[in-house]
Backbone as a ProteinNet text record, in pm:
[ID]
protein_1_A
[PRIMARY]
XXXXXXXXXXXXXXXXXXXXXXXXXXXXXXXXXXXXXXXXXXXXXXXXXXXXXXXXXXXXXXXXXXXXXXXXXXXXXXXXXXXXXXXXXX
[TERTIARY]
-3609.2	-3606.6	-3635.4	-3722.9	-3767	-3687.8	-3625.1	-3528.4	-3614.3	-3534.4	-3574	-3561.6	-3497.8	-3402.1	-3527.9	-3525	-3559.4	-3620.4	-3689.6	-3682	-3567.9	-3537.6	-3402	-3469.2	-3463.2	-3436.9	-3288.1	-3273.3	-3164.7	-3156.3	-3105.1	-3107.4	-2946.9	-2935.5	-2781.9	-2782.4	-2693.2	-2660.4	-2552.2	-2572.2	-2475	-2393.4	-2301.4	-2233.4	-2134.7	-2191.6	-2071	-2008.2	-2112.3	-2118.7	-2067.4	-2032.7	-1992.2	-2055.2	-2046.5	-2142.3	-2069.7	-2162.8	-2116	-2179.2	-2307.2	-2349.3	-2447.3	-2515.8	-2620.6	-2650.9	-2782.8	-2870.4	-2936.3	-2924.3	-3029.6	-3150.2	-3265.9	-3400.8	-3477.8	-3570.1	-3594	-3663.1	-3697.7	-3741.6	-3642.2	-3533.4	-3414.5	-3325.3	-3308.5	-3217.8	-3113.7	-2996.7	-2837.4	-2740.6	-2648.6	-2616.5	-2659	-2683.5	-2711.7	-2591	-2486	-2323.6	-2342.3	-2380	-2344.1	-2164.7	-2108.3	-1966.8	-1855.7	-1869.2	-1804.5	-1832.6	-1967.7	-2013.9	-1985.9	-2042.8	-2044	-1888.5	-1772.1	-1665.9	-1618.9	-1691.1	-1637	-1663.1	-1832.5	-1867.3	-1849.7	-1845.8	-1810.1	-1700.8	-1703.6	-1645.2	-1637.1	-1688.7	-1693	-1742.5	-1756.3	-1813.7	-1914.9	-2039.6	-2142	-2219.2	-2158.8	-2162.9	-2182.6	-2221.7	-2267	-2129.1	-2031.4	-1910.5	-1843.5	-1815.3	-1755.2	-1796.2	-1955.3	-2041	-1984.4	-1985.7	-1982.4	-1811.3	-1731	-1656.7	-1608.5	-1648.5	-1645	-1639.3	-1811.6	-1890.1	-1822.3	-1728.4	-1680.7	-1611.6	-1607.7	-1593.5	-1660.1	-1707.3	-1790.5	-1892.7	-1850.6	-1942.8	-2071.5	-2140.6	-2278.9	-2353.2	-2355	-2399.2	-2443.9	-2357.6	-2372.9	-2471.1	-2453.7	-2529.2	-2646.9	-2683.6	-2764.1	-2791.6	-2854.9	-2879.5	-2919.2	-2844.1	-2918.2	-2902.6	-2808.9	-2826.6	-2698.7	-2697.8	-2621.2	-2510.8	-2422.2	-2315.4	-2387.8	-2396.5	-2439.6	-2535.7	-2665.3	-2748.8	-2754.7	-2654.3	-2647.4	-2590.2	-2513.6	-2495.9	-2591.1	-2707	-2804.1	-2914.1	-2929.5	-2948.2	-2911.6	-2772.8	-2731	-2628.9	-2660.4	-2574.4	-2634.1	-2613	-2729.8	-2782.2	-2846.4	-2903.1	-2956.5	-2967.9	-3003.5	-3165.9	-3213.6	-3343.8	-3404	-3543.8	-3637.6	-3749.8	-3780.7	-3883.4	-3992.6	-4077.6	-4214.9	-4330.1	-4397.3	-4529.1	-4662.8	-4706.2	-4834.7	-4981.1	-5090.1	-5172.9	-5233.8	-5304.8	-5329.5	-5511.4	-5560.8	-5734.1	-5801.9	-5905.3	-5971.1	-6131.6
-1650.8	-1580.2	-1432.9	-1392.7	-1213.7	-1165.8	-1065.1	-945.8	-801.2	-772.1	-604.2	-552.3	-586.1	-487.5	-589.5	-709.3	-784.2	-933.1	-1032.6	-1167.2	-1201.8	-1320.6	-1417.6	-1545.9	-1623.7	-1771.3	-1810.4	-1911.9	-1936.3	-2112	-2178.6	-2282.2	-2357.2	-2445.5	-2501.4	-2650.8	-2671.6	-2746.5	-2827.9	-2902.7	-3034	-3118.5	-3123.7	-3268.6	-3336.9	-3423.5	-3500.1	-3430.7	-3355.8	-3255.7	-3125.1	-3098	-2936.6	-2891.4	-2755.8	-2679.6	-2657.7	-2725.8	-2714.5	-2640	-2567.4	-2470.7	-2369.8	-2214.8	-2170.9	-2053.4	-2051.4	-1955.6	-1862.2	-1764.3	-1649.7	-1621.2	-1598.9	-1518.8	-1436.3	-1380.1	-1245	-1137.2	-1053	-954.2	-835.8	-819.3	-742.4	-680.8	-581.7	-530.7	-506.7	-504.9	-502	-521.4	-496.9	-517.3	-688.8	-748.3	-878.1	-985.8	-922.8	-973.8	-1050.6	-1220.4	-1302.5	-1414.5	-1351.9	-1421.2	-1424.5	-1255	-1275.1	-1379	-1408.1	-1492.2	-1614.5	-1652.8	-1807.3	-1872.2	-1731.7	-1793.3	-1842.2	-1756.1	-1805.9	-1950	-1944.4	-2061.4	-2195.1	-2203.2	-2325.1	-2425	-2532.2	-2613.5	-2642.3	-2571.5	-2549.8	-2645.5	-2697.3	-2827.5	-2783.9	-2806.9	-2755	-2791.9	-2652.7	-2669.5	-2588.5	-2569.9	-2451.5	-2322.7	-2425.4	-2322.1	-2294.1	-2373.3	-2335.4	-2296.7	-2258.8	-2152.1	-1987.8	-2025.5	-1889.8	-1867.4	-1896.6	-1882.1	-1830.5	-1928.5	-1849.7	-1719.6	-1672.7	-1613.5	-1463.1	-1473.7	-1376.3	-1265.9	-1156.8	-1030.3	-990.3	-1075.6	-1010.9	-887.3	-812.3	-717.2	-707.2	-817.7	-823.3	-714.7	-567.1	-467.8	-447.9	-492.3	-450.9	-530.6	-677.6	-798.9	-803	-764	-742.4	-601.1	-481.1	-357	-370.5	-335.7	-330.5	-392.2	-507.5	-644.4	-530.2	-649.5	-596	-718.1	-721.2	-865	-942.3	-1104.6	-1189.9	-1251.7	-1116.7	-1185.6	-1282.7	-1294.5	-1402.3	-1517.1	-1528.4	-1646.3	-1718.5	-1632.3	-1688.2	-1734.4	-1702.4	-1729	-1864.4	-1898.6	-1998.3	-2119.1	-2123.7	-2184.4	-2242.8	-2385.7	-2524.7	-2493.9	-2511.6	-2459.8	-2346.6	-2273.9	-2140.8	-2145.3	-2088.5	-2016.2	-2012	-2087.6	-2112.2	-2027.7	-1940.5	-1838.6	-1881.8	-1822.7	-1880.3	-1791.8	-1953.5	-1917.8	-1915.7	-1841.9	-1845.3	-1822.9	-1938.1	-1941.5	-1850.2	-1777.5	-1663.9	-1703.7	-1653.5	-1633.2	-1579.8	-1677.9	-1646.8	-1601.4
4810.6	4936.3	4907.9	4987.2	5004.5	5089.6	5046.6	5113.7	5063.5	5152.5	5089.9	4989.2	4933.3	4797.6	4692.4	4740.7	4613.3	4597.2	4532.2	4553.8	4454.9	4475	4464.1	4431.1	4321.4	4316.5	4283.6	4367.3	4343.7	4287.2	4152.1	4148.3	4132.5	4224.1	4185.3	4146.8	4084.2	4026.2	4104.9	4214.9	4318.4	4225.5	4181.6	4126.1	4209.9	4287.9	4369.3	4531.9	4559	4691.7	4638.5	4494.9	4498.2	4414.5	4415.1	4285.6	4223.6	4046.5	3946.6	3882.9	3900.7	3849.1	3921.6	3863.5	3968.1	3848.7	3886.8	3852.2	3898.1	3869.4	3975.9	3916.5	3924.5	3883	4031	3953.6	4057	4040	4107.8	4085.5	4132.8	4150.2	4206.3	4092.1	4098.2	4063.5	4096	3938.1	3953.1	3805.7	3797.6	3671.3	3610.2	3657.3	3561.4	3541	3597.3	3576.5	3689.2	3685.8	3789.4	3796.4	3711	3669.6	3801.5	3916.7	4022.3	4105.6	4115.7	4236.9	4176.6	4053.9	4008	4066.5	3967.6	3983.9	4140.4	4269	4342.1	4431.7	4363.1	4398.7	4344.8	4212	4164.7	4193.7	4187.5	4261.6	4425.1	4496	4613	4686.1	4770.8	4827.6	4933.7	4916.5	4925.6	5065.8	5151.6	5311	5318.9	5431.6	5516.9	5543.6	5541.6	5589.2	5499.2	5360.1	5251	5164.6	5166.9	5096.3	5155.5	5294.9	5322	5310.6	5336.5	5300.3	5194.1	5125	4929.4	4904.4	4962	4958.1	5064.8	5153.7	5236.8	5172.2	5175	5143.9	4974.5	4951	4832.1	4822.5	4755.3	4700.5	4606.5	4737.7	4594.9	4564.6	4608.3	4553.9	4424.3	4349.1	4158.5	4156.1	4193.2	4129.6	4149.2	4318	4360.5	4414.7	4353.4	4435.1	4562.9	4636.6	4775.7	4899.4	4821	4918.1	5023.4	5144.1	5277.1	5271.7	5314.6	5387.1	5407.9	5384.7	5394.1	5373.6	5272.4	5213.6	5151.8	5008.9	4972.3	5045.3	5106.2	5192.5	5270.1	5335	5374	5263.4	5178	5026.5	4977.2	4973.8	4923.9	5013.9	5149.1	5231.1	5331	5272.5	5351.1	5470	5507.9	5623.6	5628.5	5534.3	5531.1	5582.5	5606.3	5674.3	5517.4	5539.4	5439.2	5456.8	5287.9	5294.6	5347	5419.1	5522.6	5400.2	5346.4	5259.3	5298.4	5311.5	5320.2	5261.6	5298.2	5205.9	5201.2	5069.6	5104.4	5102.8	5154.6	5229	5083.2	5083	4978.9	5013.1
[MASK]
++++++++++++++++++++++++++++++++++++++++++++++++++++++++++++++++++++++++++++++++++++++++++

């Protein structure tokens, strides 16, 4: 997903409806320290509402420079709004 600050891949790892693992890559800057977020997500049962939940009052600033409230949640929380690709004209 493209934001302002940055692009975001995000890959998770589902075991049994919860996340057991996640990865970030990108072009964004931030300290590189993804250990706050993982910890809050892991184990989590992987919904729309208990993503965000998790995910509520976090300070992804460091992790992510730039980001605002709820970027990452829309980022990583089913249903989230899918980046729109387009072909590019040759």
């Amino acid at each position: 997903m493209r934001f302002s600050w940055g692009g975001v891949e995000a890959l998770l790892l589902i075991d049994e409806g919860r996340i057991a693992g996640c990865s970030f890559y990108g072009d964004y800057f931030g300290n590189g320290v993804h250990a706050p977020l993982l910890s809050r997500l892991t184990g989590v049962p992987y919904t729309n509402e208990s993503v965000t939940a998790a995910l509520a009052g976090l300070d992804a600033k460091e992790i992510f420079a730039g980001s605002r409230p709820g970027d990452i949640a829309s980022l990583l929380a089913p249903g989230a709004p899918l980046p729109i690709m387009h072909a590019s004209k040759s």
